[in-house]
C-alpha positions in Angstrom: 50.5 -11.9 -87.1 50.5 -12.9 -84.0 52.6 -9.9 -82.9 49.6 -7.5 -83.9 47.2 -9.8 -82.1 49.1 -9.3 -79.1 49.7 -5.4 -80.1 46.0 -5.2 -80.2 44.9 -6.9 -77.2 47.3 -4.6 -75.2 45.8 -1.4 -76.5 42.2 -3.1 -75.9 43.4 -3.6 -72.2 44.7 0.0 -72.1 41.8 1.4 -73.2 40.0 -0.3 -71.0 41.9 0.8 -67.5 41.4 4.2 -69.3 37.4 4.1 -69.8 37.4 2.9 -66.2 38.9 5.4 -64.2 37.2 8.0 -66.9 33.6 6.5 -65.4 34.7 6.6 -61.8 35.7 10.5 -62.4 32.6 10.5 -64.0 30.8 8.8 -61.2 32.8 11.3 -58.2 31.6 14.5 -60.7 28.1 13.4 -60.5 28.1 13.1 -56.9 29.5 16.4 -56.4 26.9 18.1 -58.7 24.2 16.5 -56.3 26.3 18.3 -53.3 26.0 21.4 -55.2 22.2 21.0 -56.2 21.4 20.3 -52.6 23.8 23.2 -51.3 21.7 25.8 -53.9 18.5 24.9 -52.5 19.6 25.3 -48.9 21.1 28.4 -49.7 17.7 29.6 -51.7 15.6 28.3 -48.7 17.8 30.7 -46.3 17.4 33.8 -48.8 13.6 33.7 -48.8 13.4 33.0 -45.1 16.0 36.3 -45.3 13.8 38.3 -47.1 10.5 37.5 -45.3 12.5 38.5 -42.1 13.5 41.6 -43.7 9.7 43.2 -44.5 9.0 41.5 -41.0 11.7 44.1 -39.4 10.9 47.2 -41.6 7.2 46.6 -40.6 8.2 46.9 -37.1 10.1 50.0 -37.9 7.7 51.8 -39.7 5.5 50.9 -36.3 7.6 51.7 -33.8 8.6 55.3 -36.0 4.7 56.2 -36.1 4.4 55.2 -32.2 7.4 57.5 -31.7 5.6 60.5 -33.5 2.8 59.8 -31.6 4.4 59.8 -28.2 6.3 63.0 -29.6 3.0 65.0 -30.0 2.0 63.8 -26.9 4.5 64.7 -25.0 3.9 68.3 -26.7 0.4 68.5 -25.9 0.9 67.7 -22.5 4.4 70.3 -22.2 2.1 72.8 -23.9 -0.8 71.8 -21.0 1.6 72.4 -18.4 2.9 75.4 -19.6 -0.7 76.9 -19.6 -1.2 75.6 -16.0 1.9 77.5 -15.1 0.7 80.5 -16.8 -2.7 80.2 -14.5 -0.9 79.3 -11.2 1.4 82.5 -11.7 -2.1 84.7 -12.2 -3.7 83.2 -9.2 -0.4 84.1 -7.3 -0.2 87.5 -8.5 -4.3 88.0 -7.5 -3.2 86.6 -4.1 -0.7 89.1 -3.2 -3.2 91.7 -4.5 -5.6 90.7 -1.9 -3.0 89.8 0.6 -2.2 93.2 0.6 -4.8 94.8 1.1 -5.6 93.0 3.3 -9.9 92.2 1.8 -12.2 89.5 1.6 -10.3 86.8 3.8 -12.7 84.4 2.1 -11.3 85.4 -1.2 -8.1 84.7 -0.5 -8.3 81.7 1.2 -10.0 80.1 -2.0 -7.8 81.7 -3.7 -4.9 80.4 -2.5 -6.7 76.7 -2.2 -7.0 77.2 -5.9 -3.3 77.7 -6.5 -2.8 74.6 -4.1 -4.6 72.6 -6.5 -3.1 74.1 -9.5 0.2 73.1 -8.3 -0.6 69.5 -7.2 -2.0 69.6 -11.1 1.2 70.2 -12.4 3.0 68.2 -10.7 1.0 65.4 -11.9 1.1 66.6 -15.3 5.4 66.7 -14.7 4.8 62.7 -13.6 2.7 62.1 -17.0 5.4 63.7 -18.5 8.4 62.2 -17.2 6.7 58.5 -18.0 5.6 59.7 -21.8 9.2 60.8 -22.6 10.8 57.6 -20.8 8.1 55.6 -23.0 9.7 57.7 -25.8 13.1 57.1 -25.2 12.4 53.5 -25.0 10.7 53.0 -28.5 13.6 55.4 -29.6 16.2 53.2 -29.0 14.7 50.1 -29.8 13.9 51.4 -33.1 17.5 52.3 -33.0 18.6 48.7 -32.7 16.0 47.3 -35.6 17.9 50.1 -38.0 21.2 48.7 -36.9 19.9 45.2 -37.0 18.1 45.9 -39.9 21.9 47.3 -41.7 24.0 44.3 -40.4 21.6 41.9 -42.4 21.3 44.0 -45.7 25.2 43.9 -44.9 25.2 40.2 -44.7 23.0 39.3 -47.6 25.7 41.7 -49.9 28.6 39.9 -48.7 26.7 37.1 -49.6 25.7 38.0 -53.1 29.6 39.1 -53.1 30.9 35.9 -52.6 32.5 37.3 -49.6 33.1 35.8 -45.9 32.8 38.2 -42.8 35.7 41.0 -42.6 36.9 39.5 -38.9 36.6 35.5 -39.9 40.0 34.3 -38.4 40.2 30.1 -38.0 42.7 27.5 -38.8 42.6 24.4 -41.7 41.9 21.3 -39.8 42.3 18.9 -42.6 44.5 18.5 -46.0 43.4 16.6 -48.4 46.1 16.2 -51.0 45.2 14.0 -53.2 42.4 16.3 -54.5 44.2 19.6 -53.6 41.4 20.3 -50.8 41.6 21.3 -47.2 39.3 21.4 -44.5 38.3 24.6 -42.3 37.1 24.9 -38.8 34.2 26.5 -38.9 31.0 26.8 -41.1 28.0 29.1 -41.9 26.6 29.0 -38.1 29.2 29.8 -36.6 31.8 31.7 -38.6 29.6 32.9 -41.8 31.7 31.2 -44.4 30.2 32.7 -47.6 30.4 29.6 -50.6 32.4 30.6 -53.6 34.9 33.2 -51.2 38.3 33.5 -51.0 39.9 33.1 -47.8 43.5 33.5 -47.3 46.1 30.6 -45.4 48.6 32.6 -43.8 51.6 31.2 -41.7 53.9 33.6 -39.5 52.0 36.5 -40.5 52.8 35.8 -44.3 50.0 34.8 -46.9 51.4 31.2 -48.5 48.0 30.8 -50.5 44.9 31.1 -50.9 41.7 29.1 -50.7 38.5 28.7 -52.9 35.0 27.9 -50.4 33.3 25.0 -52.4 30.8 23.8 -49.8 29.9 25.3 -46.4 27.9 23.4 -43.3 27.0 24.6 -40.1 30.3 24.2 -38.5 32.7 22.9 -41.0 33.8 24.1 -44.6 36.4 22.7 -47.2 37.9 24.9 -49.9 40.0 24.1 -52.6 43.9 25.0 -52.6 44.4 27.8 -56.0 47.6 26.6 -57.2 48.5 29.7 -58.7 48.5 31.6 -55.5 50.6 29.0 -53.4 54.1 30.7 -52.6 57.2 29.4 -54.0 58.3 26.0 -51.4 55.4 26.4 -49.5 52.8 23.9 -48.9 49.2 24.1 -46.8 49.5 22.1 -43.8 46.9 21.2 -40.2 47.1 24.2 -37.9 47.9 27.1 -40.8 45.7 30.3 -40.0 42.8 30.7 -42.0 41.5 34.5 -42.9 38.8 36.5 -45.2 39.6 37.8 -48.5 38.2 40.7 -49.0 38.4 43.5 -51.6 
């Protein structure tokens, strides 16, 4: 009897180490699930700010588009102007020499050719209003040039985003291993480098892929991942200082 009393209290103490370190996992898990809540909300604050920023740069699009077309048929009325101004001075000319050759009126032709004096000082004003119309137009032209390609790098970002996936070019290095729970950590975070949460980056050493990596949490200027252990090659191990890339499809 006493045998089973001592069989029993050893699988009562068992137990017990067991149902502690179960509430400590417990404990870490629930912890982490705050980390995650926390990291949702952040990330659903930064999509509506993305959004609003959005219609704010298609409104000034659309704005600077109808100031364009507006400059445009300017710029035609006033081409159209000058054209008809041209058309004038070269009549006035051609009634000069009329008069000039034969030699009439003196008066006539002296007002004449006043007149054609002033036509041309009118079209060379109209060249200046012009020249400054179509440099205003080339201006709006290429800013709204820039808000398109703006405008496409952020519609770009918020699908790699969506796609789990971390700029093309992102090239750092892993700072930190953490073995015990198979995590590492990355220089660099969302401010700087545009770690996307929930990509796959790649840790590559002498130019060869040894594993790859699973983005769990992001900050401005840090990241850790955790290690896939079915992509880690055979004898290899992640270490400080291995090169850290994007995964991309």
């Amino acid at each position: 009897m006493v045998i089973a009393l001592l069989g029993g209290a050893m699988y009562y103490l068992d137990n017990e180490e067991a149902l502690t370190k179960e509430r400590k996992e417990c404990g870490s898990r629930y912890k982490n699930l705050n980390a995650l809540r926390e990291e949702f909300t952040s990330e659903k604050t930064k999509y509506v700010e993305f959004l609003v920023k959005n219609e704010g740069l298609t409104a000034d699009i659309n704005a600077l588009t109808k100031q364009k077309d507006e400059l445009e048929a300017a710029n035609q009325e006033l081409a159209s102007a000058n054209e008809a101004k041209k058309s004038e001075l070269q009549t006035q000319q051609t009634a000069l020499a009329e008069l000039q050759s034969k030699s009439k009126d003196m008066e006539s032709i002296q007002a004449i050719a006043d007149r054609i004096k002033g036509l041309e000082e009118e079209s060379k004003q109209l060249q200046v209003v012009k020249q400054g119309e179509q440099s205003k137009h080339d201006a709006i032209v290429a800013e709204t040039e820039q808000l398109v390609v703006n405008n496409n790098a952020l519609r770009q970002l918020k699908a790699d985003q969506d796609a789990h996936l971390s700029p093309p070019n992102l090239k750092t290095r892993v700072s930190q291993v953490i073995d015990d729970f198979n995590v590492v950590v990355i220089e660099g975070g969302a401010s700087d480098l545009g770690v996307v949460p929930g990509s796959k980056l790649a840790v590559m050493r002498d130019g060869n892929k040894i594993a790859e990596l699973d983005v769990n949490a992001v900050e401005s200027r840090v990241s850790t991942a955790t290690v896939l252990p079915s992509t880690v090659a055979a004898g290899e191990h992640v270490e400080a200082g291995d090169v850290v890339v994007s995964v991309r499809p």
